[in-house]
N, C-alpha and C positions, 0 to 999 in steps of 0.2 A: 926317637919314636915318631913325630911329625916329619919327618922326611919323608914319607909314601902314607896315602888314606888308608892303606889295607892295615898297616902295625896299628894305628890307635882304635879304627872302628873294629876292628878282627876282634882285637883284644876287648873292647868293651859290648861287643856282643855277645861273645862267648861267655865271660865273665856274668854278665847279667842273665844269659839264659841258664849258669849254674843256680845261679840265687835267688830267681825269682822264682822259680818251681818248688822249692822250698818252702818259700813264705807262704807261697800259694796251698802247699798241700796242711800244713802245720793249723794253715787258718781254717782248711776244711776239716781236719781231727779237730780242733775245736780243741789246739795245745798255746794259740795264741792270738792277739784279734791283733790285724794289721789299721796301720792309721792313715788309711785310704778311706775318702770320703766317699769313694764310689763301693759299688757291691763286690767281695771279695771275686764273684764269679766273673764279674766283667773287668775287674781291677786286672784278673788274670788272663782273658780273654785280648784286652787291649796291649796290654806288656809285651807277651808273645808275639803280638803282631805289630804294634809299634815303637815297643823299645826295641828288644832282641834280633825281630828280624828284618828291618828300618834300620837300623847300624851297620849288618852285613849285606844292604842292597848299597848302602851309601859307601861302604869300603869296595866294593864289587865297582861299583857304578866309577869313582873318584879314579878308581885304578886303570879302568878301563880305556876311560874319556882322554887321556893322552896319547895312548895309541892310536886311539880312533882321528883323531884331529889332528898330532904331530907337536900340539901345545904342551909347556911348562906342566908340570902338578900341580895340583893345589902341596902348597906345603909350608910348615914353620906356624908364625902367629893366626894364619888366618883357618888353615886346619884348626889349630888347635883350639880358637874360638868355636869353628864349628863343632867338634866335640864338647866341649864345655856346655853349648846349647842342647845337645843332646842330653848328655848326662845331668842337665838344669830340671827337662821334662821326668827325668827317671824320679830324682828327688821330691819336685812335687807333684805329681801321681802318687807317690809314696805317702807322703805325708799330706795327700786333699784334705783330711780334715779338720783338719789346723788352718788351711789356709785357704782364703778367700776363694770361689771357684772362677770367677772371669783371673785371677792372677794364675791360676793353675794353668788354664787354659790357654793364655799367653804364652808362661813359660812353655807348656808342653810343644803348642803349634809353631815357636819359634823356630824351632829345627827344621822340619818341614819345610816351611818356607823361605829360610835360607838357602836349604841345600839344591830346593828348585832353581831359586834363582845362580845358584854357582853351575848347576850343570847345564841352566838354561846361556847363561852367558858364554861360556868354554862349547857349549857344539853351536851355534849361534857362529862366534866367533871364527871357527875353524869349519862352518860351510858343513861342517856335517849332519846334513838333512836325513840321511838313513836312521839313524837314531834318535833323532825328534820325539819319535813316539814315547823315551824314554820321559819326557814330560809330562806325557798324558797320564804312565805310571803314577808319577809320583804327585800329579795333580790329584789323583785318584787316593791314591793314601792320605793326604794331607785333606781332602773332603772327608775321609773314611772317621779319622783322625776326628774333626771338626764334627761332625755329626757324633760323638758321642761327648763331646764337650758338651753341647746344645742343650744333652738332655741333663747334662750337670748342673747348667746352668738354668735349667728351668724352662726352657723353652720350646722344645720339643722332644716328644719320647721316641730319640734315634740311636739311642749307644746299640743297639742289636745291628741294625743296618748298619750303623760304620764300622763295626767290628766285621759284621758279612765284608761289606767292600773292602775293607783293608784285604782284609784273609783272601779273597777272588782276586786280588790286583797280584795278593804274591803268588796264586796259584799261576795267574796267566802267564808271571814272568817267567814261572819255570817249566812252562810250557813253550815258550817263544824261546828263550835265552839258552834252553837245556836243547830245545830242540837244536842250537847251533852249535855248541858246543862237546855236546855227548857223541854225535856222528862224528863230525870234526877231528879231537882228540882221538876217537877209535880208529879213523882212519889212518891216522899216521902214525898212530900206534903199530897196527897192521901193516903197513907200509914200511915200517924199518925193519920190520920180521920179513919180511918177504911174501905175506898174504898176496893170493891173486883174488880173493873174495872181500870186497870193502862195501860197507857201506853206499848204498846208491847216494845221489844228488839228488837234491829237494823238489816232489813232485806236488802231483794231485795226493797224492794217499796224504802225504804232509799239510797239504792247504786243507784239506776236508778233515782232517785232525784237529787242527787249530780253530778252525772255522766251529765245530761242533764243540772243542773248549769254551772258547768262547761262550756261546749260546748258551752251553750249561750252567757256568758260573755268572752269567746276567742273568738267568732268569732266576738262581738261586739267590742272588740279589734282592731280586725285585719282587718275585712271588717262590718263596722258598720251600713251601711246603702244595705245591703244586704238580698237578700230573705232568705238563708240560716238562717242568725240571727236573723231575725225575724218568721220565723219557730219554731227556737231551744228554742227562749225567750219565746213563746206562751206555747207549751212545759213543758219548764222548770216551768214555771208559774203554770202550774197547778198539775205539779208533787207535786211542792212545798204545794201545796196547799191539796193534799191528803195526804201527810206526815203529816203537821201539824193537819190535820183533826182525826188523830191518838191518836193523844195525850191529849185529854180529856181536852181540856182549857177550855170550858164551864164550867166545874167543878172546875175550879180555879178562879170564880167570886168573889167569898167571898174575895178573897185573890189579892190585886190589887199588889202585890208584885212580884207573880206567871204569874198573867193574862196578865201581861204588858211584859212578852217578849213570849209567843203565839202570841200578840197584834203586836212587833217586826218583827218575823217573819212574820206574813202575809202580812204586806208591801210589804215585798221582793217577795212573790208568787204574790201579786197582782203587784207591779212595773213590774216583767219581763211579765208578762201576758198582761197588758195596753201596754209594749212594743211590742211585739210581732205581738198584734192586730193592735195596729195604724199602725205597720210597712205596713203590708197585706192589712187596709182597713181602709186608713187615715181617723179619724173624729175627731182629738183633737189635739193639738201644740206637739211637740215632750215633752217639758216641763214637762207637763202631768205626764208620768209615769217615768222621770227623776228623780223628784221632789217628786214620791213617795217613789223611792230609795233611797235619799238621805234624807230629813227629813222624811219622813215616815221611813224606815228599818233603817238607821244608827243612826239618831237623836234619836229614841225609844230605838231601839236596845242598845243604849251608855247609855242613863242615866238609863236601867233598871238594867245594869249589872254592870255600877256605883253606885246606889243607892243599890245592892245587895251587892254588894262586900264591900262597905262602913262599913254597919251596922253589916255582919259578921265576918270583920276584926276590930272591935270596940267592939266586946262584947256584942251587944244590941241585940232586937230580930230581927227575920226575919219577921216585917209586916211592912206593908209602915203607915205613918200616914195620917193626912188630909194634911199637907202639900208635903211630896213625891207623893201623889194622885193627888194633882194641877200641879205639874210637870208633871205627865203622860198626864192630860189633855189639859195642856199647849203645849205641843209638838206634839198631837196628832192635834190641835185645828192649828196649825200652818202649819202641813201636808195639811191638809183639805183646809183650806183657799189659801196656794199657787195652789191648787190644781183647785181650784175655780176662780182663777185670770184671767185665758184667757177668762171665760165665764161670766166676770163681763164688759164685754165692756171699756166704758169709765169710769167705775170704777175701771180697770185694776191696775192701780198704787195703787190708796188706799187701795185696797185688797192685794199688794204684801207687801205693807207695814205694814197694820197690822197681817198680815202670821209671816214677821220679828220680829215684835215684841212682839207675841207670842211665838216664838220662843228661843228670848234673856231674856225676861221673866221665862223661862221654867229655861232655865240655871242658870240663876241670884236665882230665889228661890231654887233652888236643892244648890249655894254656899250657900247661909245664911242660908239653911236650914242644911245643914253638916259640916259646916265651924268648930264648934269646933272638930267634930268625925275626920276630914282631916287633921284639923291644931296640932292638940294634940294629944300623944297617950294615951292609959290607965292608965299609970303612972304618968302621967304628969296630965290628971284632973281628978285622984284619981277616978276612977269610974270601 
């Protein structure tokens, strides 16, 4: 399994994003109190965005940094310490309150700040200055991270703000990263069909997309409930939203491998745009377009670029099967439905609850569905 970053973090994101949704929702029916020292709402707030989806940036990232450089993997003992520090934070987050909170807060930020230093040394290393910025990422999560220690620890009331920056740092990566990726793939997609319509190269319309991402998710940061921010998200929403209109996803229908991070992305054009709107002319719960960002663009976003990354770094083909396809619609189905939840009345709860369990479903078939491709490499089941 420690031969490549993508089989242990794959696996323990996936894993954690089935289970934690669970706890999470059981503790809000009020069927069981979790022994988290922090507030179940931010206990949940933080997991999703530092455990769950902090494991699938650092299997993304781990995986990627070899190409990018031409250097060795990380792999063996030292991966697998890295995981260990991971999965050290998950345990005490879980259990805060039983244990001391600067010990919590150690364990949790240890990850963090190792995995900076491993991917600050490997592009360092290998001259790769194009990707630098991935630093500032994860400098940014690991402050996100810290800032809601702080307020565990007594010191200042910041868990709201480092849950915002956590959550803005992975919006912007799937905005920078999808933005390269999503045209990328469709093109060569396109390209072995025989399409003479591709995706254009990366212009103005692209810079003024990003640029106005940007601006939305700092200012949602920094003054979140502000006219300006909801301006910039409206904005940004639809910038997002002619950028990807660009890129020919209609014509990656055939192909649910392809179409499902187009699918990705437009979450996040449609999340910042619901945000933007409700901000100007409340007609829906904040929830709403929260909720599109976060299962809609990262939940999609994550198993599309996990499911892709999986079966490239395995040797198998690039098509999703019937079952990578029920994982799309699984997550897709769990968007919609929490989506659905404030206007289900007094159906409110059973609707949030089966959104969750669409969701931990989604996950759960994407393990059993890869579990050998993750858990073993090529050599190991001779294929």
């Amino acid at each position: 399994m420690f031969t490549a970053a993508f089989r242990p973090f794959f696996l323990a994101a996936t894993l954690w994003a089935a289970l934690a949704v669970p706890f999470w929702l059981l503790s809000y029916a009020g069927v069981i109190a979790l022994p988290a020292g922090i507030a179940p709402y931010l206990w949940h707030q933080h997991e999703m965005v530092f455990g769950f989806a902090f494991a699938a940036v650092a299997g993304f990232l781990l995986t990627a940094i070899p190409n990018w450089t031409g250097r060795l993997p990380l792999r063996g003992a030292p991966l697998a310490a890295l995981v260990a520090l991971w999965l050290a934070g998950r345990v005490a987050l879980l259990l805060s309150a039983r244990l001391p909170p600067p010990a919590v807060a150690a364990l949790d930020l240890a990850f963090p700040a190792a995995l900076i230093a491993v991917v600050g040394r490997e592009l360092v290393a290998g001259r790769n200055w194009r990707n630098l910025p991935m630093i500032v990422a994860l400098g940014l999560l690991f402050t996100g991270n810290l800032l809601v220690h702080l307020q565990q620890l007594g010191l200042a009331y910041t868990a709201f703000l480092g849950n915002r920056l956590g959550l803005a740092t992975l919006l912007m990566l799937i905005a920078l990263i999808g933005g390269r990726i999503v045209p990328s793939f469709t093109r060569n997609w396109l390209a072995k069909r025989g399409a003479s319509a591709l995706p254009p190269p990366a212009g103005r319309v692209d810079a003024a997309a990003l640029g106005l991402t940007f601006a939305a998710l700092a200012s949602w940061v920094v003054f979140p409930d502000s006219a300006l921010m909801y301006g910039l998200s409206l904005a940004a929403g639809v910038a997002l939203g002619v950028r990807l209109s660009r890129w020919r996803g209609l014509a990656t229908l055939d192909e649910p491998l392809v179409f499902v991070l187009h699918a990705g992305y437009a979450w996040l054009a449609l999340g910042l745009a619901l945000a933007g709107l409700n901000g100007l002319a409340p007609f829906m719960p904040r929830s709403v377009a929260l909720h599109a960002l976060t299962i809609g663009a990262i939940g999609t976003m994550t198993l599309a670029v996990m499911t892709r990354a999986t079966l490239g770094h395995s040797g198998r083909t690039l098509s999703a099967d019937r079952p990578t396809i029920a994982v799309y619609v699984l997550v897709t189905l769990a968007a919609l439905l929490r989506l659905a939840a404030p206007l289900a009345g007094s159906g409110y709860l059973a609707v949030t609850l089966a959104a969750g369990f669409a969701w931990s479903a989604a996950f759960l078939l994407f393990v059993a569905t890869y579990w050998r491709l993750l858990r073993f490499d090529r050599n190991q089941t001779g294929t």
